[in-house]
C-alpha positions, 0 to 999 in steps of 0.5 A, spaced: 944 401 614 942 402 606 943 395 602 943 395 595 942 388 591 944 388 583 941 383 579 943 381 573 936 379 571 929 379 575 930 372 580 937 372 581 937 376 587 932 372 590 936 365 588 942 368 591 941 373 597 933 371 597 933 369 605 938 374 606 934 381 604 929 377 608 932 378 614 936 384 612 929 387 612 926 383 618 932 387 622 930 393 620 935 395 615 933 398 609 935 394 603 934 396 595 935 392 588 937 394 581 936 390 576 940 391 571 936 388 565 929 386 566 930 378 563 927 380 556 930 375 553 929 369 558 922 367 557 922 362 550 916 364 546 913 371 548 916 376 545 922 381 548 918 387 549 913 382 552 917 378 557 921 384 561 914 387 563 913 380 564 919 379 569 918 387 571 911 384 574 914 378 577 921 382 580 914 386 584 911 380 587 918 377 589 920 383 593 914 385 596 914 377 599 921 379 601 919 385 605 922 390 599 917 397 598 916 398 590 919 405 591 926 401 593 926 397 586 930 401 580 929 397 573 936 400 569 933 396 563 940 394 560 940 390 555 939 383 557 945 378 555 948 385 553 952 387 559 959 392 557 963 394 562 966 399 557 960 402 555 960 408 557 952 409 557 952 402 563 957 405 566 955 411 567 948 409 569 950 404 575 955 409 578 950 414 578 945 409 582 952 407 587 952 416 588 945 416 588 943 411 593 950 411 597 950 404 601 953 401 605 953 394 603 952 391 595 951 385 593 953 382 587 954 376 583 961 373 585 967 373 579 966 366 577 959 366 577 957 360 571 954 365 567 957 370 562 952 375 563 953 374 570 960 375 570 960 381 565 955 384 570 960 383 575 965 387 571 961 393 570 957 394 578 965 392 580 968 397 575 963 402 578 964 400 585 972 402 584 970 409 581 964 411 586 969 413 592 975 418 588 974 424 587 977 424 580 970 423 577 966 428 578 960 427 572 955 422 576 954 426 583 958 426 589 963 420 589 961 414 595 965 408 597 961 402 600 966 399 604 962 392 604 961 389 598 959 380 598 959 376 592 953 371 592 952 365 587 947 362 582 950 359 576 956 356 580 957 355 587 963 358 590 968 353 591 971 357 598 965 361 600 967 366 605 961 367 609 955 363 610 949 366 612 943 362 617 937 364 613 933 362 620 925 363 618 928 368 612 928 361 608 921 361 608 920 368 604 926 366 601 922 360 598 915 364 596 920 368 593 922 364 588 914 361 587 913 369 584 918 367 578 913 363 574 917 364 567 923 360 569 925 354 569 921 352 563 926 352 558 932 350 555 938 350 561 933 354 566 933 348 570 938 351 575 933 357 576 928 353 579 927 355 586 927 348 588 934 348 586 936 354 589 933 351 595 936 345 595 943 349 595 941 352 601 940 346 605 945 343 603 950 349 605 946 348 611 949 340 612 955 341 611 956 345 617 950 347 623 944 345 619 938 349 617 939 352 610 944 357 608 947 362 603 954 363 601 958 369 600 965 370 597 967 377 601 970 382 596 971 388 600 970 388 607 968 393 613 968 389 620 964 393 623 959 394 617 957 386 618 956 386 625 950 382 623 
């Protein structure tokens, strides 16, 4: 089974499905991550160009900690904080990575994450999502439906999650993810981004029903057989 994860910016695929990459890849499914922009506008005091290679460099440390070869690693470099769900240049290139790659599950921050950024990355991945599978849009390669698509939370806590997943060990590589990070959760509103208090949601997902930490998905599209896990 092939699993792609966008993230909007390098770190938030390991705040919001971190221990579940990690145990994806410990059950032996292969999983991707693409990183719609590289975050080159969220380290305060180092210069644009700078910081996404910067970012790009911590994104490697993080996902290799979570199991995740370099060559499953696609940095599309969209604008950090200029996502455009009608831009056809964005659209084209996300619905060309979906063809290309052909998961089977997709990961993505839910419709009401807390971020405008994050929800306009979600408009444009779910826009590309619902023109992958037709056949009537023929210009980025052979069309692809991914039957399982999930939700995952960063800056807003899904209020009714519809799945919550037992990381088990997976919160261990989930946390030493986060450590990679070291350029956020040093400036203005960055404090959410730290990975204590990402793991700290875990735990507490985890408390409010068998215990351990756990991560919440809202389940957007959904293949039974495709989450057997």
């Amino acid at each position: 089974m092939s699993i792609l994860v966008f993230a909007p910016h390098p770190d938030d695929e390991v705040l919001g499905c971190g221990g579940s990459i990690a145990a994806h890849v410990a059950d032996g499914r292969r999983v991707q991550i693409a990183y719609l922009s590289s975050g080159e506008r969220g380290v305060p005091g180092v210069e644009v160009e700078d910081a996404g290679v910067l970012r790009e460099g911590e994104a490697r440390q993080a996902a290799g900690i979570l199991g995740v070869s370099e060559g499953d690693l696609h940095f599309l470099r969209l604008p950090d904080g200029g996502f455009d769900p009608g831009a056809a240049e964005q659209f084209g290139a996300v619905l060309g990575l979906l063809r290309r790659l052909r998961p089977a599950v997709v990961y993505l921050p839910h419709p009401g994450d807390g971020s405008f950024d994050h929800q306009q990355a979600h408009r444009l991945v779910w826009r590309a999502l619902e023109m992958s599978g037709s056949r009537n849009y023929t210009l980025a390669g052979e069309p692809h439906w991914v039957p399982t698509v999930l939700g995952y939370e960063v800056w807003e806590p899904l209020r009714r999650p519809a799945l919550l997943v037992d990381l088990g060990k997976a919160a261990d590589r989930k946390e030493r993810a986060l450590s990679c990070y070291g350029s956020q959760g040093k400036g203005p509103g960055q404090a959410e981004h730290t990975g204590s208090g990402a793991l700290a949601m875990a735990r507490w997902r985890g408390a409010v029903t068998t215990g351990g930490c756990r991560e919440a998905f809202a389940v957007l599209r959904l293949d039974a057989a495709a989450v057997a896990w």
